[in-house]
C-alpha positions as CSV (number, residue, x, y, z in Angstrom):
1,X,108.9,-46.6,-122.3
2,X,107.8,-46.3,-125.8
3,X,104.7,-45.0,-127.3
4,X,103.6,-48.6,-128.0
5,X,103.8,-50.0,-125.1
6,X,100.9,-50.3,-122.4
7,X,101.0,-48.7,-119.0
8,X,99.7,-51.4,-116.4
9,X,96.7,-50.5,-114.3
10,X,98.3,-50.0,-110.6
11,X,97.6,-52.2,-107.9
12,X,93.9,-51.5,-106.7
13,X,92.3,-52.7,-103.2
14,X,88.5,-51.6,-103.0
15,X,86.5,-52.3,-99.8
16,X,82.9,-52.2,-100.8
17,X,81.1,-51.8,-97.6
18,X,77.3,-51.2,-96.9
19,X,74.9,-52.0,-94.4
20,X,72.3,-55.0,-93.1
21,X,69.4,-52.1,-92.8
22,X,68.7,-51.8,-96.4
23,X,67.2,-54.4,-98.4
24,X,70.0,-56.4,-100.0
25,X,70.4,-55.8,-103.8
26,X,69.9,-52.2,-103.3
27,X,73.6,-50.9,-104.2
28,X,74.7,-47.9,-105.6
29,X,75.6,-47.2,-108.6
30,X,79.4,-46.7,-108.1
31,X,79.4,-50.1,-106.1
32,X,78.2,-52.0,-109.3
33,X,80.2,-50.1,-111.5
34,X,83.1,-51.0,-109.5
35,X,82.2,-54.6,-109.1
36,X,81.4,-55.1,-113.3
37,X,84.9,-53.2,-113.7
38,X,86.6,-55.4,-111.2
39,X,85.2,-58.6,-112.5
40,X,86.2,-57.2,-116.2
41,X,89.4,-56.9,-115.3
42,X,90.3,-60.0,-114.4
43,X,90.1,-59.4,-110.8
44,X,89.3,-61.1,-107.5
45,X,85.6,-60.3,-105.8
46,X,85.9,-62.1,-102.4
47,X,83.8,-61.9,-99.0
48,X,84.2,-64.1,-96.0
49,X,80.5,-65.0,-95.4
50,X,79.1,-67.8,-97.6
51,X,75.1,-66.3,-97.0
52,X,76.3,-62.8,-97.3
53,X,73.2,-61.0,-98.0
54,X,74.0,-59.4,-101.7
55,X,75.7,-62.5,-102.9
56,X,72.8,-63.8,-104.8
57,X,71.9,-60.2,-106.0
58,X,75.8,-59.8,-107.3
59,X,76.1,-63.3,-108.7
60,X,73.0,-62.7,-110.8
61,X,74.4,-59.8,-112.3
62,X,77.3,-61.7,-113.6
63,X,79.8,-60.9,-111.2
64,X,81.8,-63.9,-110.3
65,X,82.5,-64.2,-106.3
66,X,84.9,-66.2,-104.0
67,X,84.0,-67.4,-100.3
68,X,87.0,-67.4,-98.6
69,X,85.5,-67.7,-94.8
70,X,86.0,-66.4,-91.5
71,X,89.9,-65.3,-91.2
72,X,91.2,-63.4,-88.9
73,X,91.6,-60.2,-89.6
74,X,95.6,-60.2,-89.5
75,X,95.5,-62.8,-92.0
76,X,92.8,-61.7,-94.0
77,X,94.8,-58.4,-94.3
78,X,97.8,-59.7,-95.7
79,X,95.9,-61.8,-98.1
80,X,94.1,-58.8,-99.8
81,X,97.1,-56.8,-100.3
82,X,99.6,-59.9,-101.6
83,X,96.7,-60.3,-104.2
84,X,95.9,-56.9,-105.0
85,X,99.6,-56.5,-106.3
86,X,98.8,-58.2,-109.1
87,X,95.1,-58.1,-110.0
88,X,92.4,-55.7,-108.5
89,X,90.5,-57.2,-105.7
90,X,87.4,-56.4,-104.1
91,X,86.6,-57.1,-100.6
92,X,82.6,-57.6,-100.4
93,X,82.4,-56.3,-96.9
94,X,80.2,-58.7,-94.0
95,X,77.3,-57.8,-92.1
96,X,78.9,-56.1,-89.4
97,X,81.4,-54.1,-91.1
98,X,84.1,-56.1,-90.8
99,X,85.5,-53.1,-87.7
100,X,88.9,-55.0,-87.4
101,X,90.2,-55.3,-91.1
102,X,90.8,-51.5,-91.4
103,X,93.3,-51.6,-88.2
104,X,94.6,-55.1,-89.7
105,X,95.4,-53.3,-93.6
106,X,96.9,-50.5,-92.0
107,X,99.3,-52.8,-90.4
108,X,99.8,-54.8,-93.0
109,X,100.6,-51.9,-94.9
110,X,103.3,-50.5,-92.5
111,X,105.4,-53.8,-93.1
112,X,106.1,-53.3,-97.1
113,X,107.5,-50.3,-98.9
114,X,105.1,-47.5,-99.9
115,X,106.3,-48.7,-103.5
116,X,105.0,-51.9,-103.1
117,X,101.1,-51.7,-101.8
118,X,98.3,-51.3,-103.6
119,X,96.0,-48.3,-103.7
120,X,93.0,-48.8,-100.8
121,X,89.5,-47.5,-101.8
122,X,86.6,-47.9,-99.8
123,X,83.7,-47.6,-101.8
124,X,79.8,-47.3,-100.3
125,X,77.6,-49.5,-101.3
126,X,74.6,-48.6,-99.0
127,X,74.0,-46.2,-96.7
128,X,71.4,-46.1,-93.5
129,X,68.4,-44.2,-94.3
130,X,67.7,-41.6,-91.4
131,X,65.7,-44.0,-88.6
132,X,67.7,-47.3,-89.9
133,X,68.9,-47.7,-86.3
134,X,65.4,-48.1,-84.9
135,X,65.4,-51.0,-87.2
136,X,68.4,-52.8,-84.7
137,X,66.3,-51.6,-81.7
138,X,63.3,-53.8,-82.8
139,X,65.3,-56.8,-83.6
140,X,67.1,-56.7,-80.6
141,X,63.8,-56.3,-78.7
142,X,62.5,-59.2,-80.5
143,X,65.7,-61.7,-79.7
144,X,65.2,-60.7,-75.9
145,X,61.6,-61.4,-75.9
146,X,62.3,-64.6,-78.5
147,X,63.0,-68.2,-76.9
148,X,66.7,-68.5,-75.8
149,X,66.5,-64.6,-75.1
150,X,66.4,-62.8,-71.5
151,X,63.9,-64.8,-69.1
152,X,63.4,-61.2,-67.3
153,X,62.1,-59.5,-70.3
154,X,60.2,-62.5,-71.7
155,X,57.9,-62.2,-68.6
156,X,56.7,-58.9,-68.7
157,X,53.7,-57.7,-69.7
158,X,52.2,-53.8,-70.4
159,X,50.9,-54.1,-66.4
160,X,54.3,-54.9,-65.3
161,X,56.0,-52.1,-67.7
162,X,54.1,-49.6,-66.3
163,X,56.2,-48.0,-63.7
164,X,59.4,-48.3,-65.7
165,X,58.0,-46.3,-68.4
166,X,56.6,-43.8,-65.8
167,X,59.9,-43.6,-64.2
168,X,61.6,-42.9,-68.0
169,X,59.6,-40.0,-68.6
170,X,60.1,-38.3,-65.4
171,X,63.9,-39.2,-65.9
172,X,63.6,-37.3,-69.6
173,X,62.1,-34.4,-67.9
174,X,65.0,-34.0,-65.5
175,X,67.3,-34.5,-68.2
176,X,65.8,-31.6,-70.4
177,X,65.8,-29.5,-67.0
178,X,69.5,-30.3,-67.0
179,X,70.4,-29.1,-70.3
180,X,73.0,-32.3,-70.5
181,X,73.1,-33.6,-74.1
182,X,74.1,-36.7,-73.5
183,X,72.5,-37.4,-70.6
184,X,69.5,-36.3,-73.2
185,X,70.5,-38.5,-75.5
186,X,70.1,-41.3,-72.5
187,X,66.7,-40.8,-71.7
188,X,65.4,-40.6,-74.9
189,X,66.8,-43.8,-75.9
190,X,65.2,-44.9,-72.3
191,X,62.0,-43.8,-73.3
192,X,61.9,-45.4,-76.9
193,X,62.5,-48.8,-75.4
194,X,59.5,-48.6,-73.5
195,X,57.5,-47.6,-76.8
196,X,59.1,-50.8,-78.7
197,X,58.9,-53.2,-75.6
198,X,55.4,-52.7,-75.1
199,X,54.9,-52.8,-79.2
200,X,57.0,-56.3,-78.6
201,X,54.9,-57.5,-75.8
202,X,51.4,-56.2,-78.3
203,X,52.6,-58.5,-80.8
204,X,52.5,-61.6,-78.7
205,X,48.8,-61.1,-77.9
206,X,46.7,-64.2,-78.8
207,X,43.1,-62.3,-79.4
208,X,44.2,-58.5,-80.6
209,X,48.2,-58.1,-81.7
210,X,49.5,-55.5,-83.6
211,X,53.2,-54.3,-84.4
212,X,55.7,-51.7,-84.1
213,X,55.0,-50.9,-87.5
214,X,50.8,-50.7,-86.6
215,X,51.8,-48.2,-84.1
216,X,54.4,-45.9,-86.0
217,X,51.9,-46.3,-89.2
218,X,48.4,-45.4,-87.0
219,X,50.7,-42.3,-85.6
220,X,52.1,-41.1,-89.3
221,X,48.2,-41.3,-90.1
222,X,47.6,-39.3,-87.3
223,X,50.2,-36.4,-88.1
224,X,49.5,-36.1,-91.6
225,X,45.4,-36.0,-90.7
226,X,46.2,-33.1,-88.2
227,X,48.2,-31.2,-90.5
228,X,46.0,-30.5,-93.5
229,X,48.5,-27.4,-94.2
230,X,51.3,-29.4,-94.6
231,X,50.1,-32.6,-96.1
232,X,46.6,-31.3,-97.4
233,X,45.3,-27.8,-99.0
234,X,44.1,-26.1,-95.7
235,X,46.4,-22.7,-95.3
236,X,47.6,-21.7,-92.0
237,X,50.2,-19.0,-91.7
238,X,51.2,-18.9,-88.3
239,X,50.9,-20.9,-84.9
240,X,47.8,-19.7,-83.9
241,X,46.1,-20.9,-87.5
242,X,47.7,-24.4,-86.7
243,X,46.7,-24.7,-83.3
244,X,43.1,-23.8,-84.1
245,X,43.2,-26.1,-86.7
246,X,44.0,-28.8,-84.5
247,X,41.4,-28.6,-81.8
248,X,38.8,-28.5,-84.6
249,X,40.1,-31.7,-86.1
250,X,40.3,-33.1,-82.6
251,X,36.7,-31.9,-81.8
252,X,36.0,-33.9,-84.5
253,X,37.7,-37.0,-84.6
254,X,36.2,-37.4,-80.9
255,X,32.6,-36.0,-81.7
256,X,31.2,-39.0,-79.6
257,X,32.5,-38.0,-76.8
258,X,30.1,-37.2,-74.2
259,X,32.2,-34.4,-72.2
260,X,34.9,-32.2,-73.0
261,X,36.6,-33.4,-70.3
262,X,36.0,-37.2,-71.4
263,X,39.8,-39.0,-72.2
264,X,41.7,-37.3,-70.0
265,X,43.6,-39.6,-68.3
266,X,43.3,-40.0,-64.5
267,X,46.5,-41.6,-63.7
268,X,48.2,-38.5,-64.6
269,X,49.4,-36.4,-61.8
270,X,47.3,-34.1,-59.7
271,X,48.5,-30.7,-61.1
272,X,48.4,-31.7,-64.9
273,X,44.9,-33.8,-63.7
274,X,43.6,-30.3,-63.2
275,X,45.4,-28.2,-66.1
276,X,43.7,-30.8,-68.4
277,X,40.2,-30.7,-66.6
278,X,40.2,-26.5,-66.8
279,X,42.1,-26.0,-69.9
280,X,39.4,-28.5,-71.8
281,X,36.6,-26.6,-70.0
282,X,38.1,-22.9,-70.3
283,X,38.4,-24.1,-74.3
284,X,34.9,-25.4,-74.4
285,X,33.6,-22.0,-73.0
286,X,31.6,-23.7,-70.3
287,X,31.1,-20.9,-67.6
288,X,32.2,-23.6,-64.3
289,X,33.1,-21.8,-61.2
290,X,36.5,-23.0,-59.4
291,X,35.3,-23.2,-55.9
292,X,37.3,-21.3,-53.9
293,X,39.4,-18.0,-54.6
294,X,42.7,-16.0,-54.2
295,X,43.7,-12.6,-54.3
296,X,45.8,-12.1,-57.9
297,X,49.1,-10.9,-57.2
298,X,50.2,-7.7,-59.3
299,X,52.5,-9.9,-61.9
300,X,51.5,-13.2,-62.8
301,X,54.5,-15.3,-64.1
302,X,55.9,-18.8,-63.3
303,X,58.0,-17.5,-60.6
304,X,55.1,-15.8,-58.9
305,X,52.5,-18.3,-59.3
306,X,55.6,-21.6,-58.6
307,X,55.6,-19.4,-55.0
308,X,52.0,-19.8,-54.7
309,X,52.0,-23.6,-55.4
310,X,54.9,-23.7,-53.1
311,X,53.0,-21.8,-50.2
312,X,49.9,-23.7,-50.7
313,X,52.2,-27.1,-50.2
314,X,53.2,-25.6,-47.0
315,X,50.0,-25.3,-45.9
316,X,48.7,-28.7,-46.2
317,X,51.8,-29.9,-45.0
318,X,51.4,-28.2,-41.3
319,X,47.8,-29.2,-41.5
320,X,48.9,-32.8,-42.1
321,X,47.4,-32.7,-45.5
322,X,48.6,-34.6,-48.8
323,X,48.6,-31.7,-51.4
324,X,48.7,-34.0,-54.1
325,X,45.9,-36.4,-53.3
326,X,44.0,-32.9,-52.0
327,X,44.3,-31.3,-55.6
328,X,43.0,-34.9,-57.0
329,X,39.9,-34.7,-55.2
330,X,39.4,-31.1,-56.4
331,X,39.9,-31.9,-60.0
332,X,37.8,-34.5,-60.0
333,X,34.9,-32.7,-58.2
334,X,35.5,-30.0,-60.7
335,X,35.7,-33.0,-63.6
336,X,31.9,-33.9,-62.2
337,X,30.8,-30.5,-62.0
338,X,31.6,-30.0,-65.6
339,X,29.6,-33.3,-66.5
340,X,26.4,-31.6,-64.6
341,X,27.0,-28.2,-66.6
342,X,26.6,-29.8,-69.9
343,X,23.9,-32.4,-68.9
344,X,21.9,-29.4,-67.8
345,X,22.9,-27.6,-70.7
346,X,21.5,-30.3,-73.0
347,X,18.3,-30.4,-71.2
């Protein structure tokens, strides 16, 4: 070949691919490079959906582009490859991805000489943000609850929910106790859909609705309020700082409270009922006996006081007594007691 002649560009396949989570027009630079360069090149930009979500956004930047419509993969594959032998094409991927056209090219590609396909280049347009995939989880939640969706979960309601998000926690607690990753994995997941369905079920409300987003954005508020040394100009240098930080915020976000011991929740079980009621009175420094005593062993760790619990259990159970609804009665004596120590504290 002389000096004066022209080398031809080689033959050029680019998948641009991206994703339905970010807002459409958002593309990276290298996907609009590539589409400009394409389109000024004489080539083909094609895509199968006719509403694809970035047509209007890549149209109105100049960039001619051809519907071709749903083919089948196979087809589609064989199409993209006879074309891009002579001019560079662009395949604007769909919505989902398009999963089978990769296993389709590199079929189709198997049936020529290496000599005779084009080069393949899969080029990013988007990418997820981290979280994107909660994004799916809400808008699956809403097409179950939505008309023509799941008759079972368009009847529930936060009473009904209740025991299946009860039942989740207690399942992610056995799951952390397992050490099991992915069963992990599984319970979290478990657990998040009971966050989102009752957030679902919130939004239907005809007097007082509020969103998924009302409840991740009053929680971000929340976070950022309570940590003043990340988010603010308070310094605190180690755990302890934070920690102290944070009951004096939460003193006094709830300073009209009436008792310490005010909010905690009752339905709770009886043994973290009564961790709450004494760990808000031992932190209030309210000087409340706990009726009743026992001799301190000589080491006090969870082994040693698990065996206690364990041999208190016993004996309840050969007195015919209920340990847990026995503890509940305690704790909430001792919740009243508390109430009468700082009424006659105040008087």
């Amino acid at each position: 070949m002389s000096d004066h002649e022209t080398h031809q560009a080689p033959p050029r396949l680019i998948l641009l691919t991206g994703t339905h989570r970010v807002a459409p027009g958002l593309l990276s630079w290298p996907a609009w490079h590539v589409l400009r360069e394409t389109a000024a090149a004489g080539g083909q930009v094609l895509t199968g959906e006719a509403n694809h979500p970035q047509l209007p956004y890549v149209r109105e930047a100049g960039v001619d582009v051809t519907v071709v419509g749903a083919t089948p993969a196979p087809a589609l594959a064989r199409r993209l490859i006879a074309d891009a032998r002579t001019v560079p094409v662009l395949w604007l991927a769909g919505s989902d991805g398009d999963p089978e056209l990769g296993a389709a090219l590199a079929q189709a590609a198997a049936v020529g000489g290496p000599d005779d396909l084009p080069a393949i280049e899969v080029v990013p347009g988007s990418w997820d943000l981290p979280g994107a995939r909660v994004l799916d989880l809400v808008a699956v939640m809403d097409r179950l609850r939505s008309p023509g969706g799941c008759p079972w979960d368009a009847k529930q309601t936060h009473e009904s929910l209740v025991r299946y998000l009860v039942e989740e926690a207690y399942e992610l607690v056995d799951a952390i106790d397992s050490g099991d990753r992915s069963h992990l994995r599984e319970e979290l997941g478990d657990v998040l859909l009971q966050v989102v369905f009752h957030a679902r079920v919130a939004e239907e409300d005809p007097d007082d609705p509020f969103t998924i987003d009302d409840v991740a954005g009053g929680i971000v508020a929340k976070l950022m309020h309570r940590h003043p040394h990340v988010f603010g100009d308070v310094v605190a240098e180690t755990a302890e700082h934070v920690e102290r930080n944070w009951e004096e915020l939460k003193a006094t976000e709830k300073a009209e409270r009436e008792s310490v011991v005010d909010g905690i929740p009752l339905g709770q079980p009886a043994l973290s009922l009564a961790g709450k009621v004494l760990s808000r009175t031992r932190r209030a420094g309210l000087d409340v006996p706990v009726p009743g005593t026992i001799a301190e062993p000589e080491r006090v760790d969870a082994d040693t006081i698990g065996a206690l619990l364990l041999a208190v259990t016993e004996l309840a159970g050969r007195h015919d007594i209920d340990a847990e609804t026995a503890l509940r009665a305690a704790a909430l004596r001792h919740r009243a007691a508390v109430r009468a120590a700082e009424s006659a504290a105040r008087t």
